[in-house]
Every structure is written in C-alpha cells, then in structure tokens.
VEXNUSE-47309 format. One record per residue: x, y, z of N, C-alpha, C in turn; residue in one letter. Coordinates in Angstrom, 1 decimal. Example, Ala and Ser with C-alpha at 12.3 -4.5 7.8 and 13.67 -1.06 7.14 Angstrom:
<rs>
R 13.2 -5.7 7.8 12.3 -4.5 7.8 13.2 -3.3 7.8 a
R 12.8 -2.2 7.1 13.7 -1.1 7.1 12.9 0.0 7.9 s
</rs>
This chain:
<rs>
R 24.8 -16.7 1.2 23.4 -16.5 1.7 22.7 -15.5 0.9 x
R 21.4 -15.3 0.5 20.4 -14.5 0.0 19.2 -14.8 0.8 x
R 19.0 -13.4 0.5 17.1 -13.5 1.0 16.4 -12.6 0.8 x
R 14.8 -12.2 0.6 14.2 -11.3 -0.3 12.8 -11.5 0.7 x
R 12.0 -10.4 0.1 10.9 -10.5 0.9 10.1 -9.9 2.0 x
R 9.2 -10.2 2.6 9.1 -9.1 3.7 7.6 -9.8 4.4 x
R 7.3 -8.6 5.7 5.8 -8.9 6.2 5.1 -7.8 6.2 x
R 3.8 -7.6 5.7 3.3 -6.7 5.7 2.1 -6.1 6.9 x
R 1.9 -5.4 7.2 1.1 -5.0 8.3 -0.6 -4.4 8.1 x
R -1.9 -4.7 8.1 -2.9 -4.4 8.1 -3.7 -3.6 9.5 x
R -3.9 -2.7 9.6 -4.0 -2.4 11.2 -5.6 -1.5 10.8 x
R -6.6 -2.3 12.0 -7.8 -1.4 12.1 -7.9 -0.9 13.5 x
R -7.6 0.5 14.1 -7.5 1.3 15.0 -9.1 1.4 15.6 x
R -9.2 1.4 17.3 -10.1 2.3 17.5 -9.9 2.6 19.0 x
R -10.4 4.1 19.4 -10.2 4.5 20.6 -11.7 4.8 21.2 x
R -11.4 5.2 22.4 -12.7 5.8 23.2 -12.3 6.9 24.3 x
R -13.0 7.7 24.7 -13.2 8.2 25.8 -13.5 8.0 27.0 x
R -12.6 7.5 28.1 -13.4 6.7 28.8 -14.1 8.6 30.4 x
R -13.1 9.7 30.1 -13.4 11.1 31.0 -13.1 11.6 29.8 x
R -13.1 12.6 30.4 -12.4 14.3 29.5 -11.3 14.4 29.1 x
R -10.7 13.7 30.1 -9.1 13.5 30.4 -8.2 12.5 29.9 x
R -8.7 11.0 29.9 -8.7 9.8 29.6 -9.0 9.6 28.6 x
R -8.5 8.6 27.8 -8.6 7.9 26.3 -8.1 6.6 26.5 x
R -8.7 5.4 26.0 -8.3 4.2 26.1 -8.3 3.9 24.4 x
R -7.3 3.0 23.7 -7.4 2.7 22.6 -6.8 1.2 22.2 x
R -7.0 0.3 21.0 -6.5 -1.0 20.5 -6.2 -1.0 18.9 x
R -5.2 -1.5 19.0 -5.4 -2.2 17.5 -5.4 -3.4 17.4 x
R -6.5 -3.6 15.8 -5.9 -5.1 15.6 -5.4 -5.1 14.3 x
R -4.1 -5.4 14.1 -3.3 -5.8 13.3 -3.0 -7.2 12.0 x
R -3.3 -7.0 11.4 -3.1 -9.0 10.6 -2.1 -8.4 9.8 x
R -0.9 -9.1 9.9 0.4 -9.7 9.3 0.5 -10.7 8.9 x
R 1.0 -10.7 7.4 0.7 -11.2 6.3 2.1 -11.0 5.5 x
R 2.4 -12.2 4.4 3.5 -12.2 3.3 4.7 -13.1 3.9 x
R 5.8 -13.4 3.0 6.4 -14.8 3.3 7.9 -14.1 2.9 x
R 8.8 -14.4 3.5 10.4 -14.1 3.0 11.0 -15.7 2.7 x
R 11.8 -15.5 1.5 12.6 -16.5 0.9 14.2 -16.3 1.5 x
R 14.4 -17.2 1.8 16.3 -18.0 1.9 16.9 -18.9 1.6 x
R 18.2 -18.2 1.4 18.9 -19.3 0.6 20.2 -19.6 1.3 x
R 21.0 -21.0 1.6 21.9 -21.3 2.1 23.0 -21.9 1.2 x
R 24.6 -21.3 0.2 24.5 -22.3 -0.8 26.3 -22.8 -0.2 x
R 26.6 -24.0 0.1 27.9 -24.5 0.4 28.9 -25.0 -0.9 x
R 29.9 -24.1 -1.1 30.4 -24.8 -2.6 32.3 -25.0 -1.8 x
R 32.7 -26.0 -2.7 34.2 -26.3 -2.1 34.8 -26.4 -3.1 x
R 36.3 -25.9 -2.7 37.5 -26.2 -3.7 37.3 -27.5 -3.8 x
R 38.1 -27.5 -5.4 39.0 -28.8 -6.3 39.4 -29.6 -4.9 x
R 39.9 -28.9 -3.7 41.5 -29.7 -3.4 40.2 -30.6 -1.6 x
R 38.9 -30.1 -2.1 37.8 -30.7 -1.2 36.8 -31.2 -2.0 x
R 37.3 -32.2 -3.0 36.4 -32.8 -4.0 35.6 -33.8 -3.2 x
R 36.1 -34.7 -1.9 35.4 -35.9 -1.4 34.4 -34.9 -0.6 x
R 33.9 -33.7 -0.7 32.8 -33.4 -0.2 32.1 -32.5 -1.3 x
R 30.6 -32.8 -1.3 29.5 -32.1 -2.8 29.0 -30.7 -1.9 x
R 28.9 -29.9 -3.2 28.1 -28.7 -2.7 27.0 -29.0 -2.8 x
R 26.3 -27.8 -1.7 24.8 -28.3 -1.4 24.2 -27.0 -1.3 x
R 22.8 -26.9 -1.2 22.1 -26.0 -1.0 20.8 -25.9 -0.4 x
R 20.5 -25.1 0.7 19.5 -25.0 1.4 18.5 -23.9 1.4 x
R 17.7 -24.2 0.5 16.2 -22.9 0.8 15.2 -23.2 1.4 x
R 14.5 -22.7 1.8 13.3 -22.0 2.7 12.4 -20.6 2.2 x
R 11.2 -20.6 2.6 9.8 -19.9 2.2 9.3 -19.9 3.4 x
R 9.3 -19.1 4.0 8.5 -19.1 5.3 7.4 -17.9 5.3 x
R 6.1 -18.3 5.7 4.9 -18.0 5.1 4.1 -17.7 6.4 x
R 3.8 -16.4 6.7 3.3 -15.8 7.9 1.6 -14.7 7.4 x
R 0.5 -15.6 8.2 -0.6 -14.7 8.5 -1.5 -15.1 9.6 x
R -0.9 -13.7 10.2 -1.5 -13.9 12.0 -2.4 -12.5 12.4 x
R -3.2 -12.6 13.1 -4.0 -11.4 14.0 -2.9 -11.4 15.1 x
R -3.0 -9.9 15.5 -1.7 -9.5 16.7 -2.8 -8.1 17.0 x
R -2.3 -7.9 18.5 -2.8 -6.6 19.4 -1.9 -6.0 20.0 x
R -2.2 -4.9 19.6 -2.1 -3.6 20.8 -2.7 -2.3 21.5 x
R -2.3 -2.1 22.6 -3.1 -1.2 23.4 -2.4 0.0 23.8 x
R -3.5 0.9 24.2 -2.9 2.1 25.0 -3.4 3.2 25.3 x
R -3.0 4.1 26.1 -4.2 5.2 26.9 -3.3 6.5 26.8 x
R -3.5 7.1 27.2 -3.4 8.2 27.3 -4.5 9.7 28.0 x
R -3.5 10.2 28.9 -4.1 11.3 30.0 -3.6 12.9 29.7 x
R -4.5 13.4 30.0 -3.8 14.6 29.9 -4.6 15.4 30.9 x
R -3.4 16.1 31.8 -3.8 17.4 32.9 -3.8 18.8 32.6 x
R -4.8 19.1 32.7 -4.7 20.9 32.6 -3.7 21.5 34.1 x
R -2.7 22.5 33.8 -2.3 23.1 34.9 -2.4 24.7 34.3 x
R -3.2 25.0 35.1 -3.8 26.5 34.9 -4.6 26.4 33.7 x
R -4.7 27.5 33.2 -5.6 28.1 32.5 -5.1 27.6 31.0 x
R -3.6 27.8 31.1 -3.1 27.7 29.6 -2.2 26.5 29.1 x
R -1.9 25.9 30.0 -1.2 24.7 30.0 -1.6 23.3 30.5 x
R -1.2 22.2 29.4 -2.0 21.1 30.0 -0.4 19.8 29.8 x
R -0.4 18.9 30.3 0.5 18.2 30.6 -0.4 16.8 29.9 x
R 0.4 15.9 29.1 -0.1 15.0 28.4 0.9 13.6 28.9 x
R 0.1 12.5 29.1 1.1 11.2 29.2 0.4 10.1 28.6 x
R 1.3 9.4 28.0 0.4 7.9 27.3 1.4 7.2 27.0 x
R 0.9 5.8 26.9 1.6 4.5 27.3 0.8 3.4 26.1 x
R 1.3 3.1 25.2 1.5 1.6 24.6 1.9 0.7 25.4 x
R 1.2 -0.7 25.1 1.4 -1.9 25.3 1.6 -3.1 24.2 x
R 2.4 -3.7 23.7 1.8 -4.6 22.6 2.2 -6.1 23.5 x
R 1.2 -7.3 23.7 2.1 -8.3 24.5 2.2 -9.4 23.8 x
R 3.1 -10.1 24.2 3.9 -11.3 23.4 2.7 -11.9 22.7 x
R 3.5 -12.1 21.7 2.0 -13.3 20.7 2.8 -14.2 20.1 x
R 2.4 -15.2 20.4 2.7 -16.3 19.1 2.0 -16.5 17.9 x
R 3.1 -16.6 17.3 2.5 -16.5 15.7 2.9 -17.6 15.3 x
R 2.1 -18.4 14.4 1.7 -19.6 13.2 2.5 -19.5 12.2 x
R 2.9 -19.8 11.7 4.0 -19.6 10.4 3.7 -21.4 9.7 x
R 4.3 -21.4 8.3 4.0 -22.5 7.3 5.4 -22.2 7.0 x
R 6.4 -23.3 7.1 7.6 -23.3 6.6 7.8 -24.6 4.9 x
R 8.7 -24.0 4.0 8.5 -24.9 3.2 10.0 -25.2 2.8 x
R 10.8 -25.9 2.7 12.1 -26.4 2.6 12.7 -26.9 1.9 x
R 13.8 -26.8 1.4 14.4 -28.0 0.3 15.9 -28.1 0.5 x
R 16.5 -29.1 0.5 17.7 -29.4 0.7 18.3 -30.3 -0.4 x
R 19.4 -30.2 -0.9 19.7 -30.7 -2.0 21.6 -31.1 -2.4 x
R 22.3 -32.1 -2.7 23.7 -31.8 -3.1 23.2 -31.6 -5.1 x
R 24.3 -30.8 -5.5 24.6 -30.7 -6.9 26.3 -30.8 -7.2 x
R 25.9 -30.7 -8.6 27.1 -30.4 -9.5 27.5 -29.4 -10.2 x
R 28.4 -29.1 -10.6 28.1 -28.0 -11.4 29.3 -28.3 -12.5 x
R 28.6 -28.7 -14.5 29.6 -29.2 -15.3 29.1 -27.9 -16.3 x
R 30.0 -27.3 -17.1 30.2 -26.8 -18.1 29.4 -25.5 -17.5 x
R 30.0 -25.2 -16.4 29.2 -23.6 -16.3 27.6 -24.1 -15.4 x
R 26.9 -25.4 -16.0 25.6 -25.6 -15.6 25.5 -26.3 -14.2 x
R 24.6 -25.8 -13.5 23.8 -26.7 -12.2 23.2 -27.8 -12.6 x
R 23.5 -28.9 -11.6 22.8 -29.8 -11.5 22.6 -30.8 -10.3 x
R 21.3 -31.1 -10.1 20.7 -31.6 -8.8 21.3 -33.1 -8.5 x
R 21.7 -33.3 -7.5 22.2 -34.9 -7.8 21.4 -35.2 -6.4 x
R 21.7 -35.2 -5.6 20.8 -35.6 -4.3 20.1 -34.8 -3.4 x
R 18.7 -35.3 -3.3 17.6 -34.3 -2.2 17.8 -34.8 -0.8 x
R 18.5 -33.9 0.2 18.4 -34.2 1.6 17.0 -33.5 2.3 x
R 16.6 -33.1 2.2 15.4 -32.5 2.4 14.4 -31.8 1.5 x
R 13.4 -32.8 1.4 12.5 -33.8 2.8 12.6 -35.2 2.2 x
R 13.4 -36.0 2.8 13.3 -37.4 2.4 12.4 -37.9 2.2 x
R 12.3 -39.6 2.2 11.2 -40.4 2.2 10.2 -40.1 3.4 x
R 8.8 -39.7 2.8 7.7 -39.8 3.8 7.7 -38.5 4.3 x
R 8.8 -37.7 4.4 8.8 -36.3 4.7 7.7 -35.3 3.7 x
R 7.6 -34.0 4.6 6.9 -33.3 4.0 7.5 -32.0 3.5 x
R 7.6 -31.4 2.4 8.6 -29.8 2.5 8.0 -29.0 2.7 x
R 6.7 -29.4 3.3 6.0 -27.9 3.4 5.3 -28.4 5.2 x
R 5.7 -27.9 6.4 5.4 -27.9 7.6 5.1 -27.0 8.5 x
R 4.4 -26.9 9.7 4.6 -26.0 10.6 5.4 -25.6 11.8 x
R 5.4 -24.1 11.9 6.3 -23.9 12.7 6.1 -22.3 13.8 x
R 6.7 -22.6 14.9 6.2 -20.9 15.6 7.5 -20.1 15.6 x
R 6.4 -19.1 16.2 7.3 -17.4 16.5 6.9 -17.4 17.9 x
R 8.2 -17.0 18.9 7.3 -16.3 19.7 8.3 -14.6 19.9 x
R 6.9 -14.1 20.1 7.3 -12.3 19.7 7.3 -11.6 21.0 x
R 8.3 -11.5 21.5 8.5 -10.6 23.3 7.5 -9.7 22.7 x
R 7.2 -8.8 24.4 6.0 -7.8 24.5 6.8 -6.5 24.0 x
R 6.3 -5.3 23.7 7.1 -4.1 23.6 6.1 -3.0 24.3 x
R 6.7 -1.9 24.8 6.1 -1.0 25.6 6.7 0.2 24.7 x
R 5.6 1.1 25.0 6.3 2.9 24.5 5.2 3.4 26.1 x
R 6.1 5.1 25.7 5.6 6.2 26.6 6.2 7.3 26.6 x
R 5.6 8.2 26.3 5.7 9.2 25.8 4.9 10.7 26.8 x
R 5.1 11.8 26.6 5.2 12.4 27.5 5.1 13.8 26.7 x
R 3.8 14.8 26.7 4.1 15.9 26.1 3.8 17.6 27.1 x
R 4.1 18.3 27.1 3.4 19.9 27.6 3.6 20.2 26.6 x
R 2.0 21.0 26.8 1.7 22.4 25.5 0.9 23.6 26.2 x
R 0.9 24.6 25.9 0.2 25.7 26.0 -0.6 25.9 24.9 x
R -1.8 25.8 25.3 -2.7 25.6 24.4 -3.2 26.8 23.3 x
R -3.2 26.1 22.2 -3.1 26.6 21.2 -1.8 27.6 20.3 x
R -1.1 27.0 21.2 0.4 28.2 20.7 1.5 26.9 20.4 x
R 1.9 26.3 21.7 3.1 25.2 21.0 2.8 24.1 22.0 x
R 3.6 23.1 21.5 3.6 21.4 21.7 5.1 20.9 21.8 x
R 5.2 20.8 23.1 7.1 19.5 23.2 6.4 18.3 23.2 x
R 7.5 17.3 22.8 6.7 15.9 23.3 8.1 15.1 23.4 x
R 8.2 14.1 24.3 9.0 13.0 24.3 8.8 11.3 24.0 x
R 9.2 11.0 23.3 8.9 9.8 23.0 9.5 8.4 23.1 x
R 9.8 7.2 23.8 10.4 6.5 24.2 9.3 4.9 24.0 x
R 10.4 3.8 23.7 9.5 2.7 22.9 10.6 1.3 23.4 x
R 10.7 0.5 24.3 11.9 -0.4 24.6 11.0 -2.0 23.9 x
R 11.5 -2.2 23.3 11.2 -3.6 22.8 12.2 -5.1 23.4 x
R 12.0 -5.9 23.5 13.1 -7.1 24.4 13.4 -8.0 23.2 x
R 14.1 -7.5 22.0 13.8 -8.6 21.3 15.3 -9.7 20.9 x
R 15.9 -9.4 22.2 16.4 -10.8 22.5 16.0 -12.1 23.1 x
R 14.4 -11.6 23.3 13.9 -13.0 23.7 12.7 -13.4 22.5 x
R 13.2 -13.0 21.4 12.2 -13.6 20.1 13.1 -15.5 20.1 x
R 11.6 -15.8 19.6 12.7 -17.4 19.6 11.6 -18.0 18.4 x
R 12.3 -18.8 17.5 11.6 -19.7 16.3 11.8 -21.0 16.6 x
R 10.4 -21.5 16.8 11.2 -22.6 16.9 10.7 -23.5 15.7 x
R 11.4 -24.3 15.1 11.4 -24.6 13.7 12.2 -26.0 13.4 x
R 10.7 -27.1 13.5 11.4 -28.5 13.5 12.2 -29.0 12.3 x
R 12.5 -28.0 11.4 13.2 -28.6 10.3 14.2 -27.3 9.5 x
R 14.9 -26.5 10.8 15.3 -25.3 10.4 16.9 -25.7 9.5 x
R 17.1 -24.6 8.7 18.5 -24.5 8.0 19.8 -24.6 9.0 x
R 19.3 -24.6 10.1 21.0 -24.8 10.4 20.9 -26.1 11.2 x
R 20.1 -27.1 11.9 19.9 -28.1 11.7 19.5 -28.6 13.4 x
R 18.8 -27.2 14.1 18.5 -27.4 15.6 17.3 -26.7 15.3 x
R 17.0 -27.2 16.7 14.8 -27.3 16.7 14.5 -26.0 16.7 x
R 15.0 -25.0 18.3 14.8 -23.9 18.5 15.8 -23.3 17.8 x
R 15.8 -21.8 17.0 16.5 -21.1 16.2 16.9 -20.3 17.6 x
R 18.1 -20.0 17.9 18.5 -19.0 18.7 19.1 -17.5 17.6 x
R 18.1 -17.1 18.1 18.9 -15.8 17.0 19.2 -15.1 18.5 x
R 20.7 -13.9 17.4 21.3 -13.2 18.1 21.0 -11.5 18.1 x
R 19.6 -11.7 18.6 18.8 -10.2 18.3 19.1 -9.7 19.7 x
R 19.3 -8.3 18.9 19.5 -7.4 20.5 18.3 -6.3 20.7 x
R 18.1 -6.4 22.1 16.9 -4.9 22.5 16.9 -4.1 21.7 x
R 16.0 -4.0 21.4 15.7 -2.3 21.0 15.2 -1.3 21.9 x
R 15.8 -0.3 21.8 15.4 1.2 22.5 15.5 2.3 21.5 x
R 14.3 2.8 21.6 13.9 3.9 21.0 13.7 5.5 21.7 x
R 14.4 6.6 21.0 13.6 7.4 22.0 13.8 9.0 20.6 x
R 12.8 9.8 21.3 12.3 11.0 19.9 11.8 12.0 20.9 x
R 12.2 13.1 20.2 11.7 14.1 20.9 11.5 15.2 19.8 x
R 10.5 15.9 20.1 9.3 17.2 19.2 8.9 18.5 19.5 x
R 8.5 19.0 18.6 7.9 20.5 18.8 7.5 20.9 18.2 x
R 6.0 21.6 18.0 5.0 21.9 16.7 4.8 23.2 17.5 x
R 4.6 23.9 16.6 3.9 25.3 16.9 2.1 24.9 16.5 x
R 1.5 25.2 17.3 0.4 25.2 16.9 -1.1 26.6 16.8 x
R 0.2 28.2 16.7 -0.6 28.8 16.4 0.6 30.1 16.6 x
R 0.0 31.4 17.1 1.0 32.2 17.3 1.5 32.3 18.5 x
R 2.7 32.6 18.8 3.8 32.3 20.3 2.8 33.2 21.4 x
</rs>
C-alpha cells in the first residue's frame, strides 16, 4: 500500500457582538486538494495460476463546510471575569470525484507490464462520483482571569469520528459503503498567560 497527498483548508472568519458580554461567530471554510492510493497484490512462483494486480485511486475533494460559536464572559467583582465558549461544526456532506484504475501485470526482466484492465471495463467510466459524510464535532472551553494580570483557560473538543462513512460506488476493496475503522476523538488543553504584572 502507498499514499501521498492531502486536503487543504481556506477559512474566512467573522464574529459579532451580539451584548458586552456575548459574542456570536462562523466560519466558512472551502476544502480543497486530492490524495493518491495505491493497492499492489504480487504472489510467489509456487501461486503462478494467480496474476498480480494493482489498484489506484485519486480522490479529488472541493467543498464549502461551517462552523460556529459563541462565547460569554462574567465579570465577578471588580477584578475578575469568568469566560465560557462553545464551537459547533455540523455534519456535512461532502462531494468528492473519484478516479480509478485497476489492472493485472507481469513483471519480465526486472520490467512491468500491463496485461489486463479490470477497472473500468467496457462502457465504464474511471473517473466518477462519490460522498463523505463528516459527523458533527463540538469544543468548549472555559477560562478565569483577573484582569489585566493573568489568564487559566481550559480547553476540550470531542469529535465522533467513528461515524465518518464513504460511500464509494467503485471503492478499492470492492463494497459500496467504505466502513472505516476510525475511532473518537477527544481533545483536551489547558493554559496560562500572564497578561501584565501579578
């Protein structure tokens, strides 16, 4: 197996003030760029009645995606203010362009060579579509500071991404929906800035 590549992220931010206290904000995001894979099956001499083969893929992603989130903060007393905010990003389905090739070879004097295309046969296409769908992810975070002297903060971010699912009518392993074996993510950080003299 090989693979190379990546997605890149474009994000135009904006917030508002909805009190003194209150802040509402969004992004909108466009992801963009394609990762390559490769699948290659080769067999001993003593498994000649079966050919090696090989299976690649280009899968080609540019989509708009959102996120949200607010954030509050309480004065207690004079010197101290207590801060809370909350991300939302919610599930999106994404568009993707998948493009495929399947093939048996040979391999004589050191060199490759193509002997039969199993994908995309007659009338087939190697280049088709296919979805994502991307579970929701949440953060929330949590700071006290005494103003103008120092800043704690807590930071926490749980993503579900055991329920990402591709589904991909012409996938490498040779079923419609891809079940990948992705596990949750949980995140969590915690901080402290001085922000003047103690």
């Amino acid at each position: 197996y090989e693979g190379f590549g990546g997605v890149s992220r474009m994000v135009w931010g904006h917030a508002f003030n909805i009190t003194k206290q209150l802040s509402v904000g969004c992004n909108f995001n466009f992801l963009y760029g394609s990762i390559d894979r490769g699948i290659s099956y080769s067999f001993t001499d003593s498994l000649a009645s079966y050919m090696d083969s090989r299976r690649q893929k280009t899968t080609s992603l540019k989509n708009f995606t959102f996120d949200f989130g607010a954030q509050y903060f309480q004065p207690i007393g004079k010197d101290y203010q207590l801060g809370l905010g909350v991300t939302l990003a919610t599930p999106q389905t994404l568009n993707v362009m998948d493009k495929a090739l399947a093939y048996t070879f040979v391999v004589n004097g050191g060199n490759e060579y193509m002997r039969d295309t199993i994908f995309p046969g007659v009338g087939e296409d190697a280049e088709y579509a296919s979805v994502m769908e991307q579970p929701m992810q949440v953060g929330l975070g949590l700071s006290f500071q005494r103003n103008n002297h120092w800043l704690i903060a807590l930071d926490g971010n749980f993503a579900p991404w055991s329920g990402f699912k591709y589904n991909d009518p012409n996938n490498m392993l040779g079923a419609t929906a891809v079940d990948y074996d992705f596990c949750n993510n949980v995140r969590g950080a915690i901080g402290a800035q001085l922000l003047g003299d103690l």
